[in-house]
C-alpha positions in Angstrom: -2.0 63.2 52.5 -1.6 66.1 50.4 2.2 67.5 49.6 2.9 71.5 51.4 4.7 73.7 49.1 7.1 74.5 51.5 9.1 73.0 54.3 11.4 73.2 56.8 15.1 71.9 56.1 18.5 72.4 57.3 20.8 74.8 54.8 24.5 74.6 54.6 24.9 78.2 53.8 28.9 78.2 53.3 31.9 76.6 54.5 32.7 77.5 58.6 31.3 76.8 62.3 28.0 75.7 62.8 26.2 78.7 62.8 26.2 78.1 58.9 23.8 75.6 59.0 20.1 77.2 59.0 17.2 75.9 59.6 14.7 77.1 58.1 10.6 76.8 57.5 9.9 78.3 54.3 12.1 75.8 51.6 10.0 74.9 48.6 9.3 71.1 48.5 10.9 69.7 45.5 9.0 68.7 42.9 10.0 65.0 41.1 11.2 65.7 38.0 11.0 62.9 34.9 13.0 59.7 36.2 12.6 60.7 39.7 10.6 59.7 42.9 9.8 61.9 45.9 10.3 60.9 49.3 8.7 62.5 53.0 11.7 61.8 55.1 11.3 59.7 58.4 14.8 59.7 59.5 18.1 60.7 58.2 21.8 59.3 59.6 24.8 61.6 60.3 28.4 61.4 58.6 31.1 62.7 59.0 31.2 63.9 55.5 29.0 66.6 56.5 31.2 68.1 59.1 34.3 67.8 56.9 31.9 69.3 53.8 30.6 71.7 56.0 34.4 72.8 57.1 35.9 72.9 53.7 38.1 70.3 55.4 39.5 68.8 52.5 42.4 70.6 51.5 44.0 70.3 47.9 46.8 68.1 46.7 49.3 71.2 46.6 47.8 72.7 50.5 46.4 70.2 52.6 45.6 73.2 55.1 43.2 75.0 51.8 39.2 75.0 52.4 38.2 72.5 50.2 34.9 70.2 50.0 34.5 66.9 49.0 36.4 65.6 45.3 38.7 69.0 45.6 38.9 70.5 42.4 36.1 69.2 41.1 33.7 70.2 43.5 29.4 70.0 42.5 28.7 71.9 45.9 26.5 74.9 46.0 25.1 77.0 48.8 22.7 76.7 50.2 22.6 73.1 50.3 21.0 70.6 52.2 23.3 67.8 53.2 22.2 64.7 54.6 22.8 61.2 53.0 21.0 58.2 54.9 17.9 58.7 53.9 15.1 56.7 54.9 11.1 57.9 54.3 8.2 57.1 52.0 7.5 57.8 48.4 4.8 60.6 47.9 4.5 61.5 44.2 6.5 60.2 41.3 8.0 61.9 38.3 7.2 61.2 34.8 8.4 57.9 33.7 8.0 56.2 37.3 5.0 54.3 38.1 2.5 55.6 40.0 2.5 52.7 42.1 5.6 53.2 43.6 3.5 55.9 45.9 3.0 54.2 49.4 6.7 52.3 49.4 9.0 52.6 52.3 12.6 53.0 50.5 16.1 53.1 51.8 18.2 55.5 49.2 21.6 54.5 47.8 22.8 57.8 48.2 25.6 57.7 45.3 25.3 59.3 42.2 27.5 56.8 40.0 27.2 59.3 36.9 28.1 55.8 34.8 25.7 53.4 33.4 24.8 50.2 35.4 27.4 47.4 35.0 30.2 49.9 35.3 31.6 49.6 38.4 33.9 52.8 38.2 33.9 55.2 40.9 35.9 57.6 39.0 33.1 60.5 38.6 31.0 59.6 41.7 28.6 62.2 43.7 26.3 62.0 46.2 22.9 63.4 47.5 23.6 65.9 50.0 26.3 67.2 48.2 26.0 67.4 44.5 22.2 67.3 45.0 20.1 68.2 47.9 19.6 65.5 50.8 17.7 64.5 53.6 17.8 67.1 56.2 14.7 68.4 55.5 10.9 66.9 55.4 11.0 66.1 51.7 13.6 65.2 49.1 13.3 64.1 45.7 16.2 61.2 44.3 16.5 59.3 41.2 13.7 56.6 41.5 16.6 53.9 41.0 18.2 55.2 44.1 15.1 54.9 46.2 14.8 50.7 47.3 12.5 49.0 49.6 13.7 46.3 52.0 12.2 43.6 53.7 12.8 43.9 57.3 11.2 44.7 60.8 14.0 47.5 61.6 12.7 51.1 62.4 13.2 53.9 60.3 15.6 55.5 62.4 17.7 52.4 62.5 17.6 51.9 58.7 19.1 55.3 58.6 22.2 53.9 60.1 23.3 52.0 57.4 23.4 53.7 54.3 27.0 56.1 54.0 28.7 53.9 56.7 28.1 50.3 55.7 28.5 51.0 52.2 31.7 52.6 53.1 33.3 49.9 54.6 32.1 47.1 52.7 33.6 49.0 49.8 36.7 49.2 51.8 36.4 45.4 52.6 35.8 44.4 48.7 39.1 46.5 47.7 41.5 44.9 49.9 39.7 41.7 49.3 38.6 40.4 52.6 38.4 36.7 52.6 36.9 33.7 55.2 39.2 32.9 57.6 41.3 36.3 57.4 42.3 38.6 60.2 41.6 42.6 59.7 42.8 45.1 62.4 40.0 48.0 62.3 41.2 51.4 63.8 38.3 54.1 65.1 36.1 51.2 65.2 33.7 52.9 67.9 32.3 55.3 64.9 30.2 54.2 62.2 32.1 52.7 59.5 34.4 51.1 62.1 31.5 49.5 63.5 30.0 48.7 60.4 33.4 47.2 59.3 33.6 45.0 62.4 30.0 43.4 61.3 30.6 42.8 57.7 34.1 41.3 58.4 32.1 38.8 60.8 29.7 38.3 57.6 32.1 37.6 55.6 33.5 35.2 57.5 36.9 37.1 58.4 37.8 37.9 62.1 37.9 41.6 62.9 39.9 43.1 65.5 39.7 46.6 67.1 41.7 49.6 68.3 39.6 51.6 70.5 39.4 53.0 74.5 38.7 50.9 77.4 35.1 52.4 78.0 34.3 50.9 74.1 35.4 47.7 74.5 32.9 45.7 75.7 30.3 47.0 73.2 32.3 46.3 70.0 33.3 42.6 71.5 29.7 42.5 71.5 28.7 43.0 68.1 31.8 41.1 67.1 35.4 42.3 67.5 37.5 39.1 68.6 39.4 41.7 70.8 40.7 44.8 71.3 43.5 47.1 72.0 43.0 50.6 72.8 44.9 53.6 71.0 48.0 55.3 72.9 48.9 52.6 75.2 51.8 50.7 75.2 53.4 49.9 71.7 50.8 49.5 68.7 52.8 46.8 67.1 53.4 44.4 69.9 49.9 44.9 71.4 48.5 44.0 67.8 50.7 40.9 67.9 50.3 39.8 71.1 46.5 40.2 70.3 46.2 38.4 67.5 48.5 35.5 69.6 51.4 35.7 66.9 48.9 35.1 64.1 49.3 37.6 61.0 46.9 40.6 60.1 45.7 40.1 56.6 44.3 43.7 56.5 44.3 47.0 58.3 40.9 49.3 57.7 42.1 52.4 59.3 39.8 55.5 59.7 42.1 57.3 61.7 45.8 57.5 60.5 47.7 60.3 61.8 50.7 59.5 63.9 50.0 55.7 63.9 50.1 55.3 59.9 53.7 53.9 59.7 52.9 51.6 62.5 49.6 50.0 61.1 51.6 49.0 58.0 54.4 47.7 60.1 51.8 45.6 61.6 50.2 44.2 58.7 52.1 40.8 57.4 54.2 40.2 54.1 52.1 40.8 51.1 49.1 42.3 53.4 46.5 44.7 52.3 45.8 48.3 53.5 42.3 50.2 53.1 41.4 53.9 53.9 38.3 56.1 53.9 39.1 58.6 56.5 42.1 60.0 58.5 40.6 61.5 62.1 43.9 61.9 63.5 45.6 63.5 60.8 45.4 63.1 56.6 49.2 64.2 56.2 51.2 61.2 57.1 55.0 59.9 57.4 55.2 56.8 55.6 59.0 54.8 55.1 58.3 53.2 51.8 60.4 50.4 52.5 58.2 49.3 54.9 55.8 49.3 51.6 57.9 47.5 48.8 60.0 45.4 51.2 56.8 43.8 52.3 54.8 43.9 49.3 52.0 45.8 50.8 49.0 47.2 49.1 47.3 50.3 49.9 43.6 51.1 48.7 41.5 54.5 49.2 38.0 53.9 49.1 34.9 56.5 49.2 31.6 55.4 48.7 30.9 52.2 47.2 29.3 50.2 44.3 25.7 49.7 43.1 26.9 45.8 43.7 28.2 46.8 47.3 25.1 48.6 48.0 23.1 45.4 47.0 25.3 43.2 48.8 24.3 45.3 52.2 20.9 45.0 51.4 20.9 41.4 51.5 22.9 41.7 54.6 20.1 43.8 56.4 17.4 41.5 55.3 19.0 38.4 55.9 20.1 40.0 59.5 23.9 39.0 59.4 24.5 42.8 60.5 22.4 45.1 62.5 21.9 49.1 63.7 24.0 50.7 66.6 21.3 53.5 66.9 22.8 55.4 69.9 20.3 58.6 70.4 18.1 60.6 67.8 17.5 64.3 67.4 14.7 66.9 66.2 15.6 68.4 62.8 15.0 71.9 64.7 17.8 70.5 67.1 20.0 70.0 64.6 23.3 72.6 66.0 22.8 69.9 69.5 23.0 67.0 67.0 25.9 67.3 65.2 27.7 69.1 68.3 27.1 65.1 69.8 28.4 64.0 66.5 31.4 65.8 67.1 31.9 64.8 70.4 32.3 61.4 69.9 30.7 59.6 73.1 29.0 57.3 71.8 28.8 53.7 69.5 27.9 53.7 66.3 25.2 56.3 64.9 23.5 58.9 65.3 19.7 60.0 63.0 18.0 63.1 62.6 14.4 63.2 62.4 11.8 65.7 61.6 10.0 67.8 63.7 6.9 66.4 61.8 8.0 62.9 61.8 8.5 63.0 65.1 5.3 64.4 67.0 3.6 61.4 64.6 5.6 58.5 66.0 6.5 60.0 69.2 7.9 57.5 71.7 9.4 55.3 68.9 11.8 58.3 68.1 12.2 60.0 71.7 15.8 58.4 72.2 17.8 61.5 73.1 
């Protein structure tokens, strides 16, 4: 199959509502350059990155109220951009320097630029595709060919697209506040993807997750393995953690929602106990009591992204099947406003994956999930 010269794509064409992103049939299909493969895309998952990069939702250390994008101050974003970071497709033509026999793979891309050579693990100058770089919302995208990994497994595109930005996400979380076997972590907004995610790769590592969600989530997030839950706003957090956990202590908190509850997740966490963030849905600017912090030796971890040895970790996850896609629905590329309207809305478990138009009049039924 021959490559187009142009193709359609979603552009983020500033920071504001939705009517900023454009889609759009006429974008030229990049072309790999030396080092680099390219990919048709099959499916593509959402993030909440992209509504926060989108909104210039970031603030600044001085304003948290300033439009901002990801990494403040030292933003890589440009307009137009196309965002998109779970990108799963097939490699089409190769750049110089990659073999041509890489054409034909199926690939899952690590969707972090490290910007450091491997074996260092620092995170300190980290990108991504679909924000530094164009990403997946669109038909074709070009990434580093070291980015670009096959994986042995029976999974659908679509549901590969689930794990990429959210798993890595929280099993980066889960290697800074050193999860262990045996140990108890309280995971808050654990309906959404890296809350989900967190609750499977506590349960692979051998730890036992616990959530705080709503009554209509409960039952699915016992089923893919939260030892129980209590849901956000009722009663007191702190006793319904402990009478939860039957008196036992909570080693860790992974919280993706902060807000009004911050002081209280800490509160519940026991002497010497770890915290770990990577997003704050209820609220980024918190109050914090830091006695609660040095009287009980806490530690507290921010976490974006994740390693090239996270990313391999979750790899051997998928293909060994200790953790598996919550695909909720998937959307048209054309439908794209719809998509990430849903995204927003928050009804749903887990994740949802954009496809293209093209993509999907070829596979039809295995994509019609809306």
């Amino acid at each position: 199959m021959s490559t187009p010269e142009t193709m359609k794509a979603v552009q983020l064409t500033g920071h504001g509502g939705l009517d900023r992103l454009v889609y759009r049939d006429d974008v030229p299909v990049p072309q790999p350059p030396q080092g680099e493969v390219l990919i048709r895309v099959s499916a593509c998952g959402m993030n909440n990155t992209d509504v926060w990069v989108r909104e210039g939702a970031y603030g600044s250390e001085t304003d948290p109220e300033s439009v901002s994008t990801w990494r403040r101050g030292r933003s890589t974003l440009s307009f137009p951009r196309i965002q998109g970071t779970d990108i799963v497709g097939e490699i089409v033509a190769v750049g110089e320097g990659v073999p041509e026999s890489r054409v034909g793979e199926r690939v899952i891309v690590d969707f972090s630029i490290y910007n450091r050579p491997p074996g260092d693990d620092s995170l300190a100058d980290i990108d991504y595709i679909g924000h530094g770089r164009d990403g997946g919302y669109a038909e074709y995208t070009s990434v580093p060919s070291d980015n670009a990994h096959t994986v042995d497994t029976d999974l659908s595109d679509a549901e590969l697209a689930t794990f990429c930005c959210a798993y890595l996400t929280g099993e980066h979380m889960l290697e800074r506040a050193a999860l262990k076997a045996g140990e108890r972590v309280l995971v808050t907004g654990a309906s959404g993807g890296v809350g989900s995610a967190i609750i499977q790769l506590a349960r692979a590592r051998g730890a036992i997750p616990y959530a705080v969600t709503t009554p209509e989530k409960a039952d699915a997030l016992r089923d893919v393995g939260a030892e129980d839950v209590i849901f956000r706003g009722e009663g007191d957090l702190v006793e319904e953690a402990a009478t939860m956990a039957q008196g036992k202590p909570i080693d860790v908190v992974a919280d993706l929602v902060a807000g009004p509850m911050f002081n209280d997740l800490l509160r519940i966490l026991k002497m010497e106990g770890r915290y770990t963030t990577a997003g704050a849905i209820a609220g980024p600017v918190v109050e914090l009591d830091l006695r609660t912090m040095y009287l009980k030796q806490l530690q507290l971890h921010g976490s974006s992204q994740g390693t090239r040895r996270d990313f391999q970790r979750l790899l051997g996850y998928i293909e060994d099947g200790k953790i598996r896609p919550l695909l909720d629905r998937t959307f048209r590329l054309s439908d794209f406003h719809h998509a990430q309207t849903a995204f927003m809305a928050k009804h749903y478990i887990g994740k949802l994956v954009v496809v293209p138009d093209s993509m999907w009049e070829e596979k039809g039924a295995a994509y019609a999930r809306d």
